[in-house]
C-alpha positions as YAML, in Angstrom:
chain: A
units: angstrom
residues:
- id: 1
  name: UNK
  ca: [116.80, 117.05, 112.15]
- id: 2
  name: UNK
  ca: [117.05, 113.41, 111.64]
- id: 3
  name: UNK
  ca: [115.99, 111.53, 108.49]
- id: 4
  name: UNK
  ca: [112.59, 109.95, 108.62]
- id: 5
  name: UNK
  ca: [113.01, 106.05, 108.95]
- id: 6
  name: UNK
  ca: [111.55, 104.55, 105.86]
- id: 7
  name: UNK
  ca: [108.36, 102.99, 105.29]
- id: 8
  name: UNK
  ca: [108.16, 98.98, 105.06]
- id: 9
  name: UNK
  ca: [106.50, 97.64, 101.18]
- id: 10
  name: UNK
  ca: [104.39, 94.03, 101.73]
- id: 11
  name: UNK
  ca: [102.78, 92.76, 99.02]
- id: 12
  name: UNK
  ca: [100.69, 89.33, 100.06]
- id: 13
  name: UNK
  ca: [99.56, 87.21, 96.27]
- id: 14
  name: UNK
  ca: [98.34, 84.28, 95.81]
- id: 15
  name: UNK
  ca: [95.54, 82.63, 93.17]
- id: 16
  name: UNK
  ca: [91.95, 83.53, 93.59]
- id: 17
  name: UNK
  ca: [90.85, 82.10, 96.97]
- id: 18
  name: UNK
  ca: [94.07, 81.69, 98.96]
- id: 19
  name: UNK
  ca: [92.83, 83.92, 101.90]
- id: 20
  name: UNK
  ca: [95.24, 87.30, 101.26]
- id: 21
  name: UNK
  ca: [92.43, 89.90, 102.09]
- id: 22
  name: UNK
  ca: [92.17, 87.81, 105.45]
- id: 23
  name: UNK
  ca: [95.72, 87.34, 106.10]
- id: 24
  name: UNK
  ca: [96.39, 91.03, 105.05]
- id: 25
  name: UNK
  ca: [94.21, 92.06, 107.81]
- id: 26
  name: UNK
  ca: [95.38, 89.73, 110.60]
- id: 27
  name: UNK
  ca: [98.86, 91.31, 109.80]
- id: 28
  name: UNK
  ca: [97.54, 94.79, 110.03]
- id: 29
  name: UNK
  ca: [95.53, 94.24, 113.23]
- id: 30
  name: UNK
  ca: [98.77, 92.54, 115.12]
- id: 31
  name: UNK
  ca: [101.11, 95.38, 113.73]
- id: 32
  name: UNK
  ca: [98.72, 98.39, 114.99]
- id: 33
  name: UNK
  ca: [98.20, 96.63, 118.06]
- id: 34
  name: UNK
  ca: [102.17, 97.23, 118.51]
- id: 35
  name: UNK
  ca: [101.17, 100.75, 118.06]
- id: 36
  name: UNK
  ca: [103.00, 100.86, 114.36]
- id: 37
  name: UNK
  ca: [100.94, 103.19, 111.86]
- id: 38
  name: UNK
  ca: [99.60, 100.30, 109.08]
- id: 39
  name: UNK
  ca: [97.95, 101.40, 105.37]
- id: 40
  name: UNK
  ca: [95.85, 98.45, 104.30]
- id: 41
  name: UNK
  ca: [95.25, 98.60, 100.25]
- id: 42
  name: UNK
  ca: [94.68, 96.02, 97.19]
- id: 43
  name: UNK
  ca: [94.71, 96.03, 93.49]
- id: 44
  name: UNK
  ca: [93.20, 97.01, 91.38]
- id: 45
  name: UNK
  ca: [92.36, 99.95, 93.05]
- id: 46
  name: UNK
  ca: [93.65, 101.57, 95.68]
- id: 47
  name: UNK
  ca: [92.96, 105.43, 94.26]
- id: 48
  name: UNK
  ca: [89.40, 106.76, 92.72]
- id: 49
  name: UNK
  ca: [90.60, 105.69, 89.41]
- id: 50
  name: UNK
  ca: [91.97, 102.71, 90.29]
- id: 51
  name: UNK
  ca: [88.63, 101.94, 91.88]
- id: 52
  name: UNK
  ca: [86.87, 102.57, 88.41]
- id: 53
  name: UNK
  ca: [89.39, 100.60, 86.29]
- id: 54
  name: UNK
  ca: [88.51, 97.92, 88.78]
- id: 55
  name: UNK
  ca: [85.46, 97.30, 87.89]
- id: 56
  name: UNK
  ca: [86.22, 97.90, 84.09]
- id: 57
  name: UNK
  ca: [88.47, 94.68, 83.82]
- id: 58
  name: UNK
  ca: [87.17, 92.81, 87.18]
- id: 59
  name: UNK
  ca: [83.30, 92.79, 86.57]
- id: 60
  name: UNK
  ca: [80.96, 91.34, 83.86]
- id: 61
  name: UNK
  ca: [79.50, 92.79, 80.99]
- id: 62
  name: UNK
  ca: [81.80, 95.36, 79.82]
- id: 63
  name: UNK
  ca: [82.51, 92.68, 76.52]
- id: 64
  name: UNK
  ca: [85.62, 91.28, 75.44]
- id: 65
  name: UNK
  ca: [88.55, 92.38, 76.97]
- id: 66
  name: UNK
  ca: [91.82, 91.36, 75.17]
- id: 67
  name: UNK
  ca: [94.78, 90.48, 77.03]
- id: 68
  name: UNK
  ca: [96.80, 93.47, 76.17]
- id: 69
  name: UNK
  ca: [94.24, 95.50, 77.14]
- id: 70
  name: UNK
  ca: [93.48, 93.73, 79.98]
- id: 71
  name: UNK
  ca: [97.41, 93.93, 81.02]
- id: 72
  name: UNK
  ca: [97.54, 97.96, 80.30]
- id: 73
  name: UNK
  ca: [94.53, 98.65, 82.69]
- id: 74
  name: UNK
  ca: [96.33, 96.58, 85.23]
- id: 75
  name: UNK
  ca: [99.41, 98.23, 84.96]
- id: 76
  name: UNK
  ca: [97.40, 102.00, 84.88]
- id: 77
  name: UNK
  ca: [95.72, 101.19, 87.70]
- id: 78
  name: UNK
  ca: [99.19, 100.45, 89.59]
- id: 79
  name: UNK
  ca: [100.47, 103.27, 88.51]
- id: 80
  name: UNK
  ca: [98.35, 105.86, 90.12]
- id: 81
  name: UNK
  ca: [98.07, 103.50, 93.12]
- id: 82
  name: UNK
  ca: [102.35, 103.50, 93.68]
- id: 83
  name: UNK
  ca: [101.97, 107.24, 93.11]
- id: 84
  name: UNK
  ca: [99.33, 108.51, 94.93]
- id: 85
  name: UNK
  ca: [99.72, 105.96, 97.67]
- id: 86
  name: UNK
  ca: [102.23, 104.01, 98.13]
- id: 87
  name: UNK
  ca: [105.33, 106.12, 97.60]
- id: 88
  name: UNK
  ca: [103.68, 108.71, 99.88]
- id: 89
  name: UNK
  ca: [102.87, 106.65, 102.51]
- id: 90
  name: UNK
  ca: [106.25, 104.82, 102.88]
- id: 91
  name: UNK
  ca: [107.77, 108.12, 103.05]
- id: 92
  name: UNK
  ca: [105.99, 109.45, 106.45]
- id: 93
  name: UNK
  ca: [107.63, 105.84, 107.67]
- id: 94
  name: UNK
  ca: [104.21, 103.53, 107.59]
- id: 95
  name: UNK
  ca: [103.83, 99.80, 106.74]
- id: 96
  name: UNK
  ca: [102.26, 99.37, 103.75]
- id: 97
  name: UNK
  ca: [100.09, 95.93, 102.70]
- id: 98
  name: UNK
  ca: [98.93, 95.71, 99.52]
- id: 99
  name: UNK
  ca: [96.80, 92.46, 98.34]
- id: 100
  name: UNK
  ca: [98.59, 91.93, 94.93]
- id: 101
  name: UNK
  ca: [101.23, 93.97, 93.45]
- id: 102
  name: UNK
  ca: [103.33, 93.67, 90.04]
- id: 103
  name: UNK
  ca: [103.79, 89.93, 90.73]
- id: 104
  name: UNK
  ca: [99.85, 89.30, 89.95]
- id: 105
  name: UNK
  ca: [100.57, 90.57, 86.73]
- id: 106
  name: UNK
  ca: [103.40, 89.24, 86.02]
- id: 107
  name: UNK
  ca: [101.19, 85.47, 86.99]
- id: 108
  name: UNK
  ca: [98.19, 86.14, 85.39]
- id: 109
  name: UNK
  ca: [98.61, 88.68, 81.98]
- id: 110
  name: UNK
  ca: [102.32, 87.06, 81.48]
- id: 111
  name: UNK
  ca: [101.36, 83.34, 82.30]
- id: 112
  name: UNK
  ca: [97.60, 82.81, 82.64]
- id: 113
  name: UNK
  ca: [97.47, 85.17, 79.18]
- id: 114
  name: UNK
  ca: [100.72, 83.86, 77.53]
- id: 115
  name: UNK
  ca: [101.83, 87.71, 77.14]
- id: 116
  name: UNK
  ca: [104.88, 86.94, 78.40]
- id: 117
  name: UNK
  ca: [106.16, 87.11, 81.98]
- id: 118
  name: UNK
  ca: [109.34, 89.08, 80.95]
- id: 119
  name: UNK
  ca: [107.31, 92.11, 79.04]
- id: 120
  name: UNK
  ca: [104.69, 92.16, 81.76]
- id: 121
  name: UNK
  ca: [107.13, 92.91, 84.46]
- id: 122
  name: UNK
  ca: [108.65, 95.68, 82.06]
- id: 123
  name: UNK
  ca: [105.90, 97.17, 81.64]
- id: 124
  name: UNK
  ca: [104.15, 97.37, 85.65]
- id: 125
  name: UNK
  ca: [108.00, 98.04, 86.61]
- id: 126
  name: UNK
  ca: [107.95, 101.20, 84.42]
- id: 127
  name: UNK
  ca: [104.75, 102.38, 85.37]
- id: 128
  name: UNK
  ca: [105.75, 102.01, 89.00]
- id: 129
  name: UNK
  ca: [109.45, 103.57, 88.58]
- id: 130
  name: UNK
  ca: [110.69, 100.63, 90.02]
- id: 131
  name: UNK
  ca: [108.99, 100.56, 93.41]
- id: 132
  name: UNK
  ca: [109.24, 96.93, 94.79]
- id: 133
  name: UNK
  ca: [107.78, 95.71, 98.36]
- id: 134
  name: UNK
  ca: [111.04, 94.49, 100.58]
- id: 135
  name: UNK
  ca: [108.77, 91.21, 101.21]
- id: 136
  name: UNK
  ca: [105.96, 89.37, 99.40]
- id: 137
  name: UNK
  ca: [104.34, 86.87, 101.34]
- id: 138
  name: UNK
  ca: [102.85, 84.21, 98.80]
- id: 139
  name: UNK
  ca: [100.09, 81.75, 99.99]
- id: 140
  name: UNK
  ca: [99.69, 78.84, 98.01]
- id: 141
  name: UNK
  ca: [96.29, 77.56, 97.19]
- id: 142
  name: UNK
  ca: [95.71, 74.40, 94.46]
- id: 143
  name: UNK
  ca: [93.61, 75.92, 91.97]
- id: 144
  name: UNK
  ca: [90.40, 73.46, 92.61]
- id: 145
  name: UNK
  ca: [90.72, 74.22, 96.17]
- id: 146
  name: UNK
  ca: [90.64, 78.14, 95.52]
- id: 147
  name: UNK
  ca: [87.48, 77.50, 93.54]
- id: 148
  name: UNK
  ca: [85.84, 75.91, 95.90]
- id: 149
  name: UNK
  ca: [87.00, 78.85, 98.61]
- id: 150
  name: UNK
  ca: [85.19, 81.08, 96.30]
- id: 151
  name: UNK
  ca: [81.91, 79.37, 95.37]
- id: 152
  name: UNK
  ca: [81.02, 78.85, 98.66]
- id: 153
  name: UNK
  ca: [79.18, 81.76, 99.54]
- id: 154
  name: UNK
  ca: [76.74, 84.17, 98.01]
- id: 155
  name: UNK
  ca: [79.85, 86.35, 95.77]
- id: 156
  name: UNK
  ca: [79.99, 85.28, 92.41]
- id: 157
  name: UNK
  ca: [83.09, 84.78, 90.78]
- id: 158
  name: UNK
  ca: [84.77, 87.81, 88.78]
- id: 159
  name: UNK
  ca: [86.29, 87.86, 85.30]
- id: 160
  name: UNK
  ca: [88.92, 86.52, 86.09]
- id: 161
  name: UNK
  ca: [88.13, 83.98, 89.41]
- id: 162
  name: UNK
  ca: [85.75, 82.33, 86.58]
- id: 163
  name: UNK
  ca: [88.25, 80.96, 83.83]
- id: 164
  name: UNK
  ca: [89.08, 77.65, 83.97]
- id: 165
  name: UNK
  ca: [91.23, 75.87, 86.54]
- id: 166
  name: UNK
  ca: [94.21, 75.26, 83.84]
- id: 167
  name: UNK
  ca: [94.58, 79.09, 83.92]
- id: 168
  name: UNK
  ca: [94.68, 79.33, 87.49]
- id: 169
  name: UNK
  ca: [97.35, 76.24, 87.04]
- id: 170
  name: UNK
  ca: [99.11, 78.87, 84.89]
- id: 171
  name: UNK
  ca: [99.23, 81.39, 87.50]
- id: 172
  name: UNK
  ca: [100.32, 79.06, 90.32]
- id: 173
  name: UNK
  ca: [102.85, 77.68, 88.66]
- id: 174
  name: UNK
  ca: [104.40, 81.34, 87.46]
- id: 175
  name: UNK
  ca: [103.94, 82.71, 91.79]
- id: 176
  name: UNK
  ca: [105.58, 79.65, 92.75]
- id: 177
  name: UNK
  ca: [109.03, 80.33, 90.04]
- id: 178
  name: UNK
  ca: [108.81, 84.18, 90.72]
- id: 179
  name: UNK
  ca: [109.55, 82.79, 94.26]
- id: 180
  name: UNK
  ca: [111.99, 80.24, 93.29]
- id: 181
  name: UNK
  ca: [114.02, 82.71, 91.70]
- id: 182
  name: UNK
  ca: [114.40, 85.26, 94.77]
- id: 183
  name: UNK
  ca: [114.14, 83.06, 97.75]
- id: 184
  name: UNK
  ca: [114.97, 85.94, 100.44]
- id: 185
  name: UNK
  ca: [112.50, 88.25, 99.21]
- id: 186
  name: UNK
  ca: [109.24, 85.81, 99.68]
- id: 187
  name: UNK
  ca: [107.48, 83.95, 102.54]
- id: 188
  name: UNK
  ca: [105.91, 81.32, 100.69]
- id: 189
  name: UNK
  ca: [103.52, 79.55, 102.97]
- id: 190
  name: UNK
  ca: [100.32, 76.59, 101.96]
- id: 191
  name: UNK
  ca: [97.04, 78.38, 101.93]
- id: 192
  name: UNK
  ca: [95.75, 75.10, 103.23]
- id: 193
  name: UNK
  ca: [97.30, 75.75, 106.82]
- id: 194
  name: UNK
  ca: [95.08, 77.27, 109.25]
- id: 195
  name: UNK
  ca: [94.41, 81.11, 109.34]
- id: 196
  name: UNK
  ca: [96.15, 81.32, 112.69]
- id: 197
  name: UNK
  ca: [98.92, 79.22, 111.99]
- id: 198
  name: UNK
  ca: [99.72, 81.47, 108.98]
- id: 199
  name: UNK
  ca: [99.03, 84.46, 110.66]
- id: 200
  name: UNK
  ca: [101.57, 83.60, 113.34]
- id: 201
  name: UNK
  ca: [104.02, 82.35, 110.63]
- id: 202
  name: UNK
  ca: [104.14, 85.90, 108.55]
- id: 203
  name: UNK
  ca: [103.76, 88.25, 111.61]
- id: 204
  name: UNK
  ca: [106.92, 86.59, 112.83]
- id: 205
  name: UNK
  ca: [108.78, 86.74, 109.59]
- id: 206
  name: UNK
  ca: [107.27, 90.82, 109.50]
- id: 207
  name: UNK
  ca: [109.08, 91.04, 112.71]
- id: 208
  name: UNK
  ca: [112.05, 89.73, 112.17]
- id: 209
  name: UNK
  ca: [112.02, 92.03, 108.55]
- id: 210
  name: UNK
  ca: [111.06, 95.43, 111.27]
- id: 211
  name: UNK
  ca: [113.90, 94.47, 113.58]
- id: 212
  name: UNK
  ca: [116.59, 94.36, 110.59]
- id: 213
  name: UNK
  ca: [114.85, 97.44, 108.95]
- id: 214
  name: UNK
  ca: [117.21, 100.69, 108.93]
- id: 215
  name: UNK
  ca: [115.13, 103.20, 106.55]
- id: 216
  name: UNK
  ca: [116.11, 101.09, 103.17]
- id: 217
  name: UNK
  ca: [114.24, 103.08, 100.63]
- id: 218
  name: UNK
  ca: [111.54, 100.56, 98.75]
- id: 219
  name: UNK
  ca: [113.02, 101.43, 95.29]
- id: 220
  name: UNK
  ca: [115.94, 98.81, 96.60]
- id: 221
  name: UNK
  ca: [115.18, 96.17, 94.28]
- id: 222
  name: UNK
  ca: [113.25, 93.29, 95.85]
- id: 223
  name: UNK
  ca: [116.23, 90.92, 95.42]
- id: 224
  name: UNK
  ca: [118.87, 92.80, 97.79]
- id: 225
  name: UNK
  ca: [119.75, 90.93, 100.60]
- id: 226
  name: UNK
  ca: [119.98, 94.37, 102.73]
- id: 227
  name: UNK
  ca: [116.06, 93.72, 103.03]
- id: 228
  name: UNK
  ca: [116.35, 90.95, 105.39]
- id: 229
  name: UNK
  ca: [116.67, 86.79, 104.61]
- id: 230
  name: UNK
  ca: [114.66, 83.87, 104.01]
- id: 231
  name: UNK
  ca: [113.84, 81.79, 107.04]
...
């Protein structure tokens, strides 16, 4: 019997407003309509506990959270979630999109919290035995612009969405040199664009990943070029 193919890992980040959850599901939509098997998840959450912990750091009221804390329920949270669904399901050979992965931690506990981007990634990268996606598709979104996104309908803004916009500065800036730094592992497109123009734009560069995809497990690190190159 032959090996089973390998799953394919996208992550899609981006600061509060910058459309993932919609672009996420675009993707998934176009890919099952090409009769590929898609798991659509998002952290925090992702698993029952991750579910909880998500509304521990996420919601209101729960009283001060400090930013280490903050950054270990992140990183808990991803644990189960790489463990209980993740690894499994890139194993029976689906496509897995996650909205937000290690990089949001990396942006917002190591940058927006001034924890330190270096230690953050340590950390999520040991709780998640090294599982990286083999493409992160990064929509960038000016913080005022994302605040506006988000205050436009009834939803109030989380935790987090409500800091101030030099945080979310913070956090842009770090997503934008995480994708400096390893070019051919991002798709790094302006959240500004229309939501057809960048769903045509990453379902092309998802295709082009597919077609050059020969089972490479996910624990190849996000920077090897065997994972496919940057447009």
């Amino acid at each position: 019997m032959s090996k089973q193919r390998a799953g394919l890992f996208i992550a899609f980040e981006g600061g509060d407003g910058a459309g993932k959850s919609t672009q996420a599901a675009r993707l998934a939509e176009a890919l099952q309509s090409q009769g590929r098997t898609v798991l659509r998840t998002r952290e925090p959450g992702g698993t029952p506990i991750g579910e909880k912990l998500r509304s521990l750091v996420l919601d209101h009221g729960h009283g001060h959270i400090d930013a280490h804390t903050e950054a270990l329920i992140f990183a808990a949270s991803r644990a189960a979630h790489a463990t209980q669904v993740i690894r499994p399901a890139l194993e029976r050979g689906e496509i897995v999109l996650t909205d937000r992965y290690i990089d949001s931690s990396v942006a917002y506990q190591g940058a927006g919290r001034g924890l330190g981007e270096d230690a953050v990634r340590s950390l999520n990268e040991w709780a998640t035995s090294g599982l990286q996606p083999h493409l992160t598709v990064l929509l960038d979104v000016d913080p005022a612009v994302g605040r506006r996104r988000r205050t436009a309908g009834e939803a109030a803004e989380d935790r987090l969405e409500s800091e101030a916009d030099d945080f979310h500065a913070r956090i842009r800036d770090a997503f934008l040199h995480l994708a400096r730094s390893r070019p051919e592992s991002y798709l790094v497109l302006p959240a500004h664009h229309s939501v057809g123009e960048l769903a045509e734009q990453i379902l092309k560069r998802v295709e082009s990943l597919l077609a050059a995809h020969h089972g490479v497990p996910a624990d190849v690190p996000a920077h090897a070029p065997s994972v496919g190159g940057h447009p």
